[in-house]
N, C-alpha and C positions, 0 to 999 in steps of 0.2 A: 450511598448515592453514587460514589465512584464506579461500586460494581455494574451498576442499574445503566451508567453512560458506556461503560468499559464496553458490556454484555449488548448494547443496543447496536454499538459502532462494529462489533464484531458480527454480530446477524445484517445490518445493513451491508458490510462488506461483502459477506459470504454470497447475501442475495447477489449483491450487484453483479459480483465472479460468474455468479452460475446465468445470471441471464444473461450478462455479456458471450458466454460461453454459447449457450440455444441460439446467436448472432451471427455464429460466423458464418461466412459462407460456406456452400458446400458443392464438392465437383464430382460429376458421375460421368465416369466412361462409358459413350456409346457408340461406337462401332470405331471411327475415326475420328469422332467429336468427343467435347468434354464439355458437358453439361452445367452450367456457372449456376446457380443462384446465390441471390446477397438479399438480405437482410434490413429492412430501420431497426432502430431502436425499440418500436414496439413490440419485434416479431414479427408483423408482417413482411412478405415477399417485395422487397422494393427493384427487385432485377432477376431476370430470365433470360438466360440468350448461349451461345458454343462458340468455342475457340474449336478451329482446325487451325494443326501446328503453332499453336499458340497465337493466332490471330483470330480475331474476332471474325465470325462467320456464322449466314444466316440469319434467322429475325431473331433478333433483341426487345425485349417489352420492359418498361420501367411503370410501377406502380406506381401511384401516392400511400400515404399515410394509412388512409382506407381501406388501400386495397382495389381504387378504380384506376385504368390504365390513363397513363398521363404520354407514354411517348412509344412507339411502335419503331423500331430504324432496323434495315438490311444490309446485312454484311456480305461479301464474297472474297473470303478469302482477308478480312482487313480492309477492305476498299468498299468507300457506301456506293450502295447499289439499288436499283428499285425505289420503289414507293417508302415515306418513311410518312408518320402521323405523330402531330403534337397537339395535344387536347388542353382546349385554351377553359375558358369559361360557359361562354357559347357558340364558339366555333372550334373547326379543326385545321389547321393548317397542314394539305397535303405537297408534301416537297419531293421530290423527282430526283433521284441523280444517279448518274452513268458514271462510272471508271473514276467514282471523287468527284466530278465535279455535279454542280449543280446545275439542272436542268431546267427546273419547273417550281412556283412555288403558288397554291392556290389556295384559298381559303375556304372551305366549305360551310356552310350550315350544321349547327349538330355536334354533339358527342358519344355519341355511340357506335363504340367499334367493333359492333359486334360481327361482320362479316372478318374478321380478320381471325 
């Protein structure tokens, strides 16, 4: 019976190891950019977005659990910039901001982002 918990706790580990492993994030160099994705726990893609010189730059997308987009933000350089989108239930809140600060915050109709 010992062997039978020994041998069980050992294959639960091993799994654990190797999915936590298929988790990490991964970075890909593309031209001046470095390409981030991260990970949930189930595997699915829960982040998308590039550091220039190591600051965040460009559009950033955070999934859900699912895999349906929950948050759209724009980076330049580090500094939020442009249109960003957070997807509520039944709406979207479209928020604005120039050089950090914020601009605008409106609440649309809808969750589909798919013009983006």
């Amino acid at each position: 019976m010992k062997k039978i918990i020994a041998a069980l706790i050992l294959v639960l580990t091993a799994t654990g190891v190797a999915f936590a492993q298929e988790n990490e994030p991964s970075f890909e160099k593309q031209d001046d950019l470095v390409k981030a994705t991260y990970y949930h726990d189930n595997g699915m893609i829960r982040e998308v977005g590039y550091f220039k010189d190591e600051k965040l730059h460009d559009q950033w997308i955070r999934y859900d659990k699912s895999g349906k987009i929950s948050v759209v933000a724009n980076y330049d350089n580090g500094i939020k910039e442009g249109k960003w989108y957070i997807v509520g239930e039944e709406t979207t809140k479209e928020i604005t901001y120039k050089e950090n600060k914020l601009i605008k915050v409106e609440e649309v109709q809808g969750t589909d982002l798919s013009f983006i």
